[in-house]
Structures are given as C-alpha cells and as structure tokens.
C-alpha positions as YAML, in Angstrom:
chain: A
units: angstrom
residues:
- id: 1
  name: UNK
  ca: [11.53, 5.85, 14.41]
- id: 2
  name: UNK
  ca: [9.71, 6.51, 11.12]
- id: 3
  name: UNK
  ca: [11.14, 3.98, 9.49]
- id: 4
  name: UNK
  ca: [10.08, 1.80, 11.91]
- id: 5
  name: UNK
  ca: [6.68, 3.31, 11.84]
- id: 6
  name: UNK
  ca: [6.62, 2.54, 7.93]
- id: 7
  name: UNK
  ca: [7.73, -1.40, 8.50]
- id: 8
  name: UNK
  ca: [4.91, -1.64, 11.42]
- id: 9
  name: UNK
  ca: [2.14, 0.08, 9.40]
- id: 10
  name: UNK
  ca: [2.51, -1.98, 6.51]
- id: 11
  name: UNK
  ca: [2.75, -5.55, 8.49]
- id: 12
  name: UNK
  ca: [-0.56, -3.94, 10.07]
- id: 13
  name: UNK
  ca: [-2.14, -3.07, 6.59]
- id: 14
  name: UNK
  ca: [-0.22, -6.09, 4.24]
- id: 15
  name: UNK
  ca: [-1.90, -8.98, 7.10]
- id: 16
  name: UNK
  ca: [-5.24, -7.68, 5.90]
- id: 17
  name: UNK
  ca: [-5.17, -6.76, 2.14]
- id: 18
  name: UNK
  ca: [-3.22, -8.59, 0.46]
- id: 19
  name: UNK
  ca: [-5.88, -11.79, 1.15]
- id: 20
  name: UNK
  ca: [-8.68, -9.61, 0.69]
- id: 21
  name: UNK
  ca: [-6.73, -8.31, -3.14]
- id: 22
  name: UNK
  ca: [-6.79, -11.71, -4.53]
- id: 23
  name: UNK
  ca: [-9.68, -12.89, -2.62]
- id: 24
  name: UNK
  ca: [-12.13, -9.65, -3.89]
- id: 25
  name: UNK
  ca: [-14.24, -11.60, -6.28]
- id: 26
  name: UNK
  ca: [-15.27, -14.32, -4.20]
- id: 27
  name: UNK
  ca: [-15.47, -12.01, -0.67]
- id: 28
  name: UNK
  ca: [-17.95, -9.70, -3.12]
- id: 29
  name: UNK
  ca: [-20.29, -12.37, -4.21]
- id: 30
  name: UNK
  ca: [-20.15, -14.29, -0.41]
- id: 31
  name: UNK
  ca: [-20.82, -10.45, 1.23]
- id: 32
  name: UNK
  ca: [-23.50, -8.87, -1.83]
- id: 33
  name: UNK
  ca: [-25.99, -10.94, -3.86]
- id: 34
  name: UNK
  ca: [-25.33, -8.42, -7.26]
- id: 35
  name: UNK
  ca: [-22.08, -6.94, -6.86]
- id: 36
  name: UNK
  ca: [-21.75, -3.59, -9.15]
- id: 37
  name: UNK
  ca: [-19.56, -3.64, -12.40]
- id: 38
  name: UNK
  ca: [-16.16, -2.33, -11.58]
- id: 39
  name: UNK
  ca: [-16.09, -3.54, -8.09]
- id: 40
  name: UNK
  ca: [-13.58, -5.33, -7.83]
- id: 41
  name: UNK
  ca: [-11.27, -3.64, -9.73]
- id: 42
  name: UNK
  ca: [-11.98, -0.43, -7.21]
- id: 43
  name: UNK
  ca: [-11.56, -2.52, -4.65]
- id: 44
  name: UNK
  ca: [-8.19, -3.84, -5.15]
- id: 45
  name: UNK
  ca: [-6.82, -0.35, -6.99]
- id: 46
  name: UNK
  ca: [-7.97, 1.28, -3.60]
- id: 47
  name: UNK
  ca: [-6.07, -1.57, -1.88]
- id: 48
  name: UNK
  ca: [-2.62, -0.75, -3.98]
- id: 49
  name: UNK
  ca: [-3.51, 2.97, -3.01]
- id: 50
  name: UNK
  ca: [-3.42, 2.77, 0.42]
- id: 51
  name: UNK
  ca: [-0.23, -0.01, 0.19]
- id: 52
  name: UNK
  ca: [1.74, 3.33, -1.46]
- id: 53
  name: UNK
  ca: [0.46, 5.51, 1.40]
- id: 54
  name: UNK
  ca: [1.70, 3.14, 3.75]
- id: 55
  name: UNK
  ca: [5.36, 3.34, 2.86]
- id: 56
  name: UNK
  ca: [5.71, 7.08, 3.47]
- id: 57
  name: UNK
  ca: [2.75, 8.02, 5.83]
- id: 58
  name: UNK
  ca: [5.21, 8.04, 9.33]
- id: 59
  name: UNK
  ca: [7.29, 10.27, 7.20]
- id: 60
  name: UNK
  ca: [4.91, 13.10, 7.19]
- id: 61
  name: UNK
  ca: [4.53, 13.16, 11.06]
- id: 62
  name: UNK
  ca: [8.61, 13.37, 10.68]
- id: 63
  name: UNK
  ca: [8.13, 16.16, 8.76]
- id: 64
  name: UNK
  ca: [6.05, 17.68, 10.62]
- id: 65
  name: UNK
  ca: [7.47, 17.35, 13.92]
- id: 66
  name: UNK
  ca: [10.41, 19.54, 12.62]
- id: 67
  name: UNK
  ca: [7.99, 22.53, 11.92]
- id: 68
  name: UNK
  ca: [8.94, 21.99, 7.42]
- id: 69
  name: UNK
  ca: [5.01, 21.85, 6.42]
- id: 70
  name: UNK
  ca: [4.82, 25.11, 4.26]
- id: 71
  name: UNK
  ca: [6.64, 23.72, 1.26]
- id: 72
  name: UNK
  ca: [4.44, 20.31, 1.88]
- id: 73
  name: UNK
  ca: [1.62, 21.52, 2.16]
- id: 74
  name: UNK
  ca: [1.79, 24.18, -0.75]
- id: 75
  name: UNK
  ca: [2.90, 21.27, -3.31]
- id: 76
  name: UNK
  ca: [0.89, 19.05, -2.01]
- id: 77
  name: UNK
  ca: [-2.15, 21.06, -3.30]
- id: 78
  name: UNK
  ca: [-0.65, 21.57, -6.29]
- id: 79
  name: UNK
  ca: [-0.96, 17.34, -6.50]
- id: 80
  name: UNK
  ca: [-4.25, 17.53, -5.47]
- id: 81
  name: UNK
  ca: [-5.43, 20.41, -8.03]
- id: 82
  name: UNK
  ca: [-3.76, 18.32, -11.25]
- id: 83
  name: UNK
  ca: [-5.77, 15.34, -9.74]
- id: 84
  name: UNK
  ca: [-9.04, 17.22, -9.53]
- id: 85
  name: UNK
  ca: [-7.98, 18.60, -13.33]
- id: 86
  name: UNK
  ca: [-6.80, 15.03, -14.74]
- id: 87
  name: UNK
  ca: [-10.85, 13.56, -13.08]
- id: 88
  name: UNK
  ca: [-12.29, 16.05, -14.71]
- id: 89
  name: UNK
  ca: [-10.37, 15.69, -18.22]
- id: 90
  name: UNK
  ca: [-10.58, 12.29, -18.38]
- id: 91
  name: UNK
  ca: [-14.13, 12.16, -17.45]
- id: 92
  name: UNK
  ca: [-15.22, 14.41, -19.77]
- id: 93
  name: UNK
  ca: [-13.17, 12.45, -22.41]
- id: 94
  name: UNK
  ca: [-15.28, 9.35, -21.38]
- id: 95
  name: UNK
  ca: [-12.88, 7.59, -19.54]
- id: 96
  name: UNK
  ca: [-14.23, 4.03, -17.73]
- id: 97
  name: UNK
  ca: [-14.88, 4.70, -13.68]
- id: 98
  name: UNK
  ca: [-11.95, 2.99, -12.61]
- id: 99
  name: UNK
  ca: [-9.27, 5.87, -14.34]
- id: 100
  name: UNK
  ca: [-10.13, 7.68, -10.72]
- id: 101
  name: UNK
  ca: [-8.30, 5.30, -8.75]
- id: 102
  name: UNK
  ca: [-5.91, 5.34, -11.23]
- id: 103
  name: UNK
  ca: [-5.49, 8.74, -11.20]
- id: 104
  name: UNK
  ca: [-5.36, 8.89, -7.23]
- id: 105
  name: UNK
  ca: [-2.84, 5.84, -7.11]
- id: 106
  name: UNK
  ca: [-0.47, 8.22, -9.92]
- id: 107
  name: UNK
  ca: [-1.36, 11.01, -6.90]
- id: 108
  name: UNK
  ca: [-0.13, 8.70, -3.74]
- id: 109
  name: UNK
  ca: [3.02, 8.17, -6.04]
- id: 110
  name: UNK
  ca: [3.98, 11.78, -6.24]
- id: 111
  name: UNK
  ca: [2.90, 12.88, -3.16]
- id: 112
  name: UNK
  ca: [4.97, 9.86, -1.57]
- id: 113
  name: UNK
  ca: [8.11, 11.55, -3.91]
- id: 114
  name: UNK
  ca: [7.54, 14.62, -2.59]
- id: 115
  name: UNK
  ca: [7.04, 13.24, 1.23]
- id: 116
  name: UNK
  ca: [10.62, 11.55, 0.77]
- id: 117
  name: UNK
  ca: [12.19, 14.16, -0.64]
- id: 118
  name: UNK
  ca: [10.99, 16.31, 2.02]
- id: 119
  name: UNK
  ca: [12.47, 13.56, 4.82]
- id: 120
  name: UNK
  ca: [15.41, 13.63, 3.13]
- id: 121
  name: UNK
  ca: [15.47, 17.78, 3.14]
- id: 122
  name: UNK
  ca: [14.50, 18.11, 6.87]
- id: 123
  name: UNK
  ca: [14.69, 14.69, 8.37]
- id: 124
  name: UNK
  ca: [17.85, 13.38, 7.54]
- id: 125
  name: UNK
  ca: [16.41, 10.82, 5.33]
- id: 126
  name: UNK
  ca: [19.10, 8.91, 3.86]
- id: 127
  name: UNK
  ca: [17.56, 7.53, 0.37]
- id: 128
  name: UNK
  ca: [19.37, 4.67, -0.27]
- id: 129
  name: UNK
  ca: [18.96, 3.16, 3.22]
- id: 130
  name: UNK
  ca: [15.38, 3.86, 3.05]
- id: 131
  name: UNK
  ca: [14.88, 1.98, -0.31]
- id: 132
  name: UNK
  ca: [17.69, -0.83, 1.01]
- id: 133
  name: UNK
  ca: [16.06, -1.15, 4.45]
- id: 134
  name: UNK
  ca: [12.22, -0.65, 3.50]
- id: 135
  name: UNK
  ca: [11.30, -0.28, 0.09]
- id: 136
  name: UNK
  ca: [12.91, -3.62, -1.26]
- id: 137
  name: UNK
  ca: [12.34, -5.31, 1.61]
- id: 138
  name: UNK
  ca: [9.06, -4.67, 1.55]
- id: 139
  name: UNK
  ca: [8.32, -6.01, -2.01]
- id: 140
  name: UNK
  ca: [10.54, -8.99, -1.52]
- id: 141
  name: UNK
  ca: [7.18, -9.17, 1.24]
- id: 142
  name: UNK
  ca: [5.27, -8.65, -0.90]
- id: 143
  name: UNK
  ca: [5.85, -10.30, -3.80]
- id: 144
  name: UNK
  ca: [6.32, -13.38, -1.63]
- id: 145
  name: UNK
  ca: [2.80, -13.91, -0.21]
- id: 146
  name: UNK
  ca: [1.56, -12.54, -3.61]
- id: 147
  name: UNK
  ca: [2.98, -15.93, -5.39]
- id: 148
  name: UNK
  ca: [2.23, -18.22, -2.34]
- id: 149
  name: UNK
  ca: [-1.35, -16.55, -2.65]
- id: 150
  name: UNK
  ca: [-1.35, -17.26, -6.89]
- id: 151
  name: UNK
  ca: [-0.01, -20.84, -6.48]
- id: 152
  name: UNK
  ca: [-3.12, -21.46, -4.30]
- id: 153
  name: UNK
  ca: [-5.33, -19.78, -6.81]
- id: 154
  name: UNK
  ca: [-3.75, -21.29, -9.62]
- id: 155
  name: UNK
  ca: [-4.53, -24.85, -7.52]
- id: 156
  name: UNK
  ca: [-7.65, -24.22, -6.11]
- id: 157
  name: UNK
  ca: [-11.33, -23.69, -7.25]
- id: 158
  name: UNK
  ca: [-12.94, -19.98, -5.95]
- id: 159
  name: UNK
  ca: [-14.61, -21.32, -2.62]
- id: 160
  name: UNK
  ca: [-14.69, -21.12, 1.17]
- id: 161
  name: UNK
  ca: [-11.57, -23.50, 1.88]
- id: 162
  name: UNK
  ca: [-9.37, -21.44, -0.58]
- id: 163
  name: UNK
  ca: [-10.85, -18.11, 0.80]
- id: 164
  name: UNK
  ca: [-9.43, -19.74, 4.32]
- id: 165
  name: UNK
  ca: [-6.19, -20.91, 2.89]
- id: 166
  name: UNK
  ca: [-5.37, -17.78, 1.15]
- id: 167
  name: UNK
  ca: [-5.82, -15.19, 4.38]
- id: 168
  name: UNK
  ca: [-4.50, -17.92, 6.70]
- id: 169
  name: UNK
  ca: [-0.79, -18.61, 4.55]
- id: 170
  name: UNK
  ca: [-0.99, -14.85, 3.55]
- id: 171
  name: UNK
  ca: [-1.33, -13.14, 6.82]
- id: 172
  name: UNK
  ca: [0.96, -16.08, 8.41]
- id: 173
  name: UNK
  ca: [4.02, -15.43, 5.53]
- id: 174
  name: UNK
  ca: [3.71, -11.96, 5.50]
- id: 175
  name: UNK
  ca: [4.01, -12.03, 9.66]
- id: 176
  name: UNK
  ca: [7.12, -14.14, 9.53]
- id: 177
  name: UNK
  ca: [8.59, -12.77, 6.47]
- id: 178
  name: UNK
  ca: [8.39, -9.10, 8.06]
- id: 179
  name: UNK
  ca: [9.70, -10.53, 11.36]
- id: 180
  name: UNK
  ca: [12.92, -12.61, 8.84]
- id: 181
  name: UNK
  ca: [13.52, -9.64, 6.61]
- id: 182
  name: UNK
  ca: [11.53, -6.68, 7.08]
- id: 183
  name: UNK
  ca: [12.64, -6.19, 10.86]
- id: 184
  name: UNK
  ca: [16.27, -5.10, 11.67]
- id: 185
  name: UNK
  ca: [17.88, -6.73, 14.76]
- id: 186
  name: UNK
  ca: [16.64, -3.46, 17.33]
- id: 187
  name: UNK
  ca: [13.11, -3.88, 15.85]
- id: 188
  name: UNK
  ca: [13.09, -7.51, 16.93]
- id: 189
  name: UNK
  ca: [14.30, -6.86, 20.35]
- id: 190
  name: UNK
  ca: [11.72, -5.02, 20.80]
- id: 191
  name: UNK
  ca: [9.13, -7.28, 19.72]
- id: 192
  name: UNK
  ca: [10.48, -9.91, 22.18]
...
C-alpha cells in the first residue's frame, strides 16, 4: 500500500510542478510586476525538494503504523541539527540565499535514506523492488515530460501559448506515462 501511496502522490504532485519548474520565469513575471532576485531558482529548488519528499513520504506512515518511530525520530533530529549547523556555517561564510534550499534538498536526501532504510528494517521493504518498481520508473516519468517540456522551450518563445502548451503536454504525459509505466497491473484495476 505504500508503494502505491508513493506512485499516487507523485502523479498528484509531478501533474502540477513539473510545468510550473520550467515555466517559473514567465509564471513570476505574468503573477508579480518585480519579481525578487533568486526567485526562481527558490522556486524550482523547493519544487525538486518536495519531488524527493514525495518518493518516501507514505513510507513514514508505514513506519509508523508498526510502532518503529524512536530510532526515526531520534536520527531524524540529528538531520535536522547538521542542517540548522550547515545554514548557519555557510551563512556566516557568505554563502548566496539559495545554499538553504540546497542544504534542505541534501536534508530530504538523507532523511529519505534513513526513511527507506527504516521500511526496509520494520516494513519489509524490499530495496531493489522499490527502486525497480518506483524509483526508476519514476524518473523514466520524469525525465520524459522534462524533454517533451525542453523541446517546447527550445521551440517556442516565453509567452502565454507556450505557458499553455507546456502544463497541457506535461500534466497530459506525465498522466499517461504513470498510468503505461508507473502503475502495476492491480493499481490499474483499480483505477478502472
């Protein structure tokens, strides 16, 4: 069931950012009459964030569920304490704004480690169907509507009709492209 949680959440989240990460500038300047330096680069750092979360966040109600949060919880502190430490160092080094998000993204990557190692500890988790049966498949998602999305760009002018074309082939490949290869057979039954 988590792993089916994971493939659902993602479709959910994917249909929505991935247009809005290549469409940032231009959904900025339509939205904002100055838009702030560093921006954009927030913005779409904040969307490859929450893309990391996605893949493991059903895992922690898994987790949970069999009573196993001590050890999670007590190194997931620890994550968040180096984070805190690595802000403050690089700030104080002069580090540009953006090396936050970076910092968090480097955070969602361990804490999604330690949230699969801790499935695979209590839940059962079996790693290499979970990187066979989501991760990959996933990315082969992704990286699909990513290149349909940079052909357009590559073809297209920053404007309205691209903005349009962009969410509408994005949101419509990664749909069917979950449903093709994302989605085993019992996850499409019970779409129908």
């Amino acid at each position: 069931a988590s792993l089916s949680g994971i493939k659902i959440s993602f479709l959910l989240y994917a249909v929505f950012s991935v247009p809005f990460f290549f469409e940032t500038p231009f959904i900025l300047n339509f939205w904002l009459k100055n838009v702030p330096p560093w921006t954009v680069i927030f913005c779409r750092l904040i969307i490859v964030r929450i893309l990391i979360e996605q893949m493991v966040q059903p895992l922690s109600t898994s987790i949970s569920s069999v009573g196993k949060i001590q050890q999670l919880s007590f190194i997931k502190s620890i994550i968040i304490v180096v984070e805190l430490s690595s802000l403050f160092l690089c700030f104080y080094l002069g580090a540009p704004p953006y090396t936050m998000v970076v910092i968090s993204i480097i955070s969602a990557l361990a804490d999604s480690v330690l949230k699969v190692h801790q499935a695979i500890k209590h839940c059962g988790l079996v790693l290499s169907f979970f990187f066979k049966e989501v991760v990959i498949k996933v990315l082969i998602v992704l990286i699909s509507a990513s290149g349909i999305a940079l052909l357009i760009i590559f073809f297209l002018e920053e404007s309205m009709i691209r903005f349009i074309l962009i969410t509408s082939t994005c949101s419509i490949s990664i749909v069917t492209l979950s449903y093709m290869i994302l989605f085993s057979y019992w996850e499409k039954q019970l779409i129908k």
